[in-house]
C-alpha positions as a Markdown table, in Angstrom:
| # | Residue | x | y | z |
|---|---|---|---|---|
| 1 | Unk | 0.0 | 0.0 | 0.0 |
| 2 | Unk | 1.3 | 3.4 | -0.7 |
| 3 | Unk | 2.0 | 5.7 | 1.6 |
| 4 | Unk | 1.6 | 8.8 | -0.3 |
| 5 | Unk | -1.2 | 11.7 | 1.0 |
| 6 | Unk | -2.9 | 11.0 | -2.6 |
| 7 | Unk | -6.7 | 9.4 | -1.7 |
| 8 | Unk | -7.9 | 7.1 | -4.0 |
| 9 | Unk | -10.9 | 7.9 | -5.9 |
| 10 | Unk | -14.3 | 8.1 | -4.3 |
| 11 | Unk | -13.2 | 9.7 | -0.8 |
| 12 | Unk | -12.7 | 13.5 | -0.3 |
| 13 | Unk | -10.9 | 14.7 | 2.4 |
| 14 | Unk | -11.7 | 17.1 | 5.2 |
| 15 | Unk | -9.7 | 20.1 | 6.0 |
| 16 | Unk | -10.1 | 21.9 | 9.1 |
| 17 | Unk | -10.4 | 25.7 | 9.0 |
| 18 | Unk | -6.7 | 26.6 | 10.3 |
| 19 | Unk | -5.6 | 24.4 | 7.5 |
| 20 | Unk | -7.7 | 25.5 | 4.7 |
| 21 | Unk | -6.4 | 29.0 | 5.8 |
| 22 | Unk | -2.7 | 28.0 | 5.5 |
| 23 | Unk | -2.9 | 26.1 | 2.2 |
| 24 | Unk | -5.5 | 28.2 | 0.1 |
| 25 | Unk | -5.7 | 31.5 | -1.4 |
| 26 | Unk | -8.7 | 33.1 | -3.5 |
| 27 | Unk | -8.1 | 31.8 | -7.0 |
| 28 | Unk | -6.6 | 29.0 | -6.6 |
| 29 | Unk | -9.8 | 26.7 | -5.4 |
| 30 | Unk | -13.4 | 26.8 | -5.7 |
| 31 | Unk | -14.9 | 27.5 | -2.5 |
| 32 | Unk | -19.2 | 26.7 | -2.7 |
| 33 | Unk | -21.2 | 27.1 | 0.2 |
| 34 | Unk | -24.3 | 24.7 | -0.1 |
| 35 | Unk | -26.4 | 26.3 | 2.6 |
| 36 | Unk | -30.3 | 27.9 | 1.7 |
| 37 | Unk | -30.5 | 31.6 | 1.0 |
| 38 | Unk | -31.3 | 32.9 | 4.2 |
| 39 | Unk | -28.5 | 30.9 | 6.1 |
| 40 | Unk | -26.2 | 32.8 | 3.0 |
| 41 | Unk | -27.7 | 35.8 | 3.2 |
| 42 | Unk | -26.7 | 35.9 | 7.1 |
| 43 | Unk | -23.0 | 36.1 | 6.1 |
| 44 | Unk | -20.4 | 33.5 | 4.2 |
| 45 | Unk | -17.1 | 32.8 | 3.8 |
| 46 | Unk | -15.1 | 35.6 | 1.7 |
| 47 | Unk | -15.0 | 34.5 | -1.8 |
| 48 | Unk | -17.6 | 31.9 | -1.7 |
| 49 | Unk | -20.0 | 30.9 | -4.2 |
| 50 | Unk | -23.7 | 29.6 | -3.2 |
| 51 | Unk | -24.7 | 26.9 | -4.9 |
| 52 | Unk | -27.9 | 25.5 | -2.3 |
| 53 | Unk | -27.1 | 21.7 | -1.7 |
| 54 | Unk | -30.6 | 20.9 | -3.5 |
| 55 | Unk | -29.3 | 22.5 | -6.3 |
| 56 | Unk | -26.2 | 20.9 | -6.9 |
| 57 | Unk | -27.5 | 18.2 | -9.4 |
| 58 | Unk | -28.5 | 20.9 | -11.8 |
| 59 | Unk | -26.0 | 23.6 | -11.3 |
| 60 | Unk | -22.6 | 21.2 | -10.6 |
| 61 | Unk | -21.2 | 22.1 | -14.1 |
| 62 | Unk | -21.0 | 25.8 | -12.7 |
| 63 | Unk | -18.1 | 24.9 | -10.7 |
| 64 | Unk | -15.0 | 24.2 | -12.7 |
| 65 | Unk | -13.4 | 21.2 | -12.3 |
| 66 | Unk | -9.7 | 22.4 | -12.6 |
| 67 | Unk | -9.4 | 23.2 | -9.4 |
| 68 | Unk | -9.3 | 22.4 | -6.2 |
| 69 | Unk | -13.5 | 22.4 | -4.8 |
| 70 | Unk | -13.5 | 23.5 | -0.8 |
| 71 | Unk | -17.8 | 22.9 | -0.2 |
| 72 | Unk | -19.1 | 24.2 | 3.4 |
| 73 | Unk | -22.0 | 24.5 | 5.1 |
| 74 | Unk | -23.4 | 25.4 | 8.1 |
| 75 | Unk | -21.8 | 22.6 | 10.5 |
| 76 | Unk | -20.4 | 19.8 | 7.9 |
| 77 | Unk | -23.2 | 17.5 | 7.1 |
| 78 | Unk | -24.5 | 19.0 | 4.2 |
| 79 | Unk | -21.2 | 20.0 | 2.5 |
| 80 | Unk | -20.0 | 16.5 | 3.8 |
| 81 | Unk | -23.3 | 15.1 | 1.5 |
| 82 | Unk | -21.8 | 17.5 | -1.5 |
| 83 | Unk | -18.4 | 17.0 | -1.0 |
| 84 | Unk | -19.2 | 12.1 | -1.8 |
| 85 | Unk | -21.5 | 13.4 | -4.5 |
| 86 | Unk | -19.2 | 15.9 | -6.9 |
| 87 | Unk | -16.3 | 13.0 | -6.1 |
| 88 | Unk | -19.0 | 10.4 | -7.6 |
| 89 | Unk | -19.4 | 12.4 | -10.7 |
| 90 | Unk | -16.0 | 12.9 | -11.6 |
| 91 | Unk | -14.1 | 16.4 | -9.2 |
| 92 | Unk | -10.8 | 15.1 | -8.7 |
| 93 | Unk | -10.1 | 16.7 | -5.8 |
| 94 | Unk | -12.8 | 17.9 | -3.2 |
| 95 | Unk | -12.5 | 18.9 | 0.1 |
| 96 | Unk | -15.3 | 19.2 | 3.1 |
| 97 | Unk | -14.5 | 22.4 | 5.5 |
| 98 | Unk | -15.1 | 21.0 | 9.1 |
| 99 | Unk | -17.3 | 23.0 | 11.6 |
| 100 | Unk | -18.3 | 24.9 | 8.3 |
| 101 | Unk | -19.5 | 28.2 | 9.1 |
| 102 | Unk | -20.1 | 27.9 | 12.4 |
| 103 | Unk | -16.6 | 27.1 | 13.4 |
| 104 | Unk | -15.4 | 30.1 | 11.5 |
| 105 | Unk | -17.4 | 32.6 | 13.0 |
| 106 | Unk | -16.8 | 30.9 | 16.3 |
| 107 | Unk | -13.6 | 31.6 | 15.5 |
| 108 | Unk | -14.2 | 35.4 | 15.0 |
| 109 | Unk | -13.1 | 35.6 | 10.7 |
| 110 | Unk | -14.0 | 37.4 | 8.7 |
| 111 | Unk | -17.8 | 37.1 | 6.8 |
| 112 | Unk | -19.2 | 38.5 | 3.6 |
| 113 | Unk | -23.1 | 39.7 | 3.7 |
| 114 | Unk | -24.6 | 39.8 | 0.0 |
């Protein structure tokens, strides 16, 4: 068995917030929040896009697949959900943002408001 960080197919990995901070930068990942419009329209994550988890069948060709996909939510069930699905259809690489937005505004950083 390999011991390389590469996951095989199938599983995404989850990234906590300190780390997703450290290792990405706006433009260099896709970052989707999946929650319903008046969760979103209570704040998001800077740079976000919303893309409603019930929408995500229908609208998944909206995020580019290029790139790294970061997918949150409120707590990191839903984005969890999100996260299996675009790794069934064929993202590469996709990971889930744990504590979602809860944990960063629990953590005091910074939000967006529409």
């Amino acid at each position: 068995m390999s011991t390389d960080s590469s996951q095989p197919q199938g599983q995404f990995r989850r990234i906590a917030i300190e780390d997703y901070r450290e290792n990405f930068e706006a433009g260099d990942h896709t970052l989707v929040d999946v929650r319903e419009p008046e969760e979103w329209a209570m704040g998001h994550l800077p740079n976000a896009v919303h893309i409603p988890m019930n929408t995500i069948p229908d609208r998944h060709a909206e995020i580019p697949t290029d790139k790294p996909v970061v997918v949150v939510c409120a707590h990191g069930q839903r984005s969890m959900m999100v996260s299996e699905y675009l790794l069934d259809i064929g993202f590469p690489e996709v990971y889930n943002l744990e504590e979602g937005t809860h944990g960063w505004m629990m953590r005091r950083l910074p939000l967006e408001r529409p």
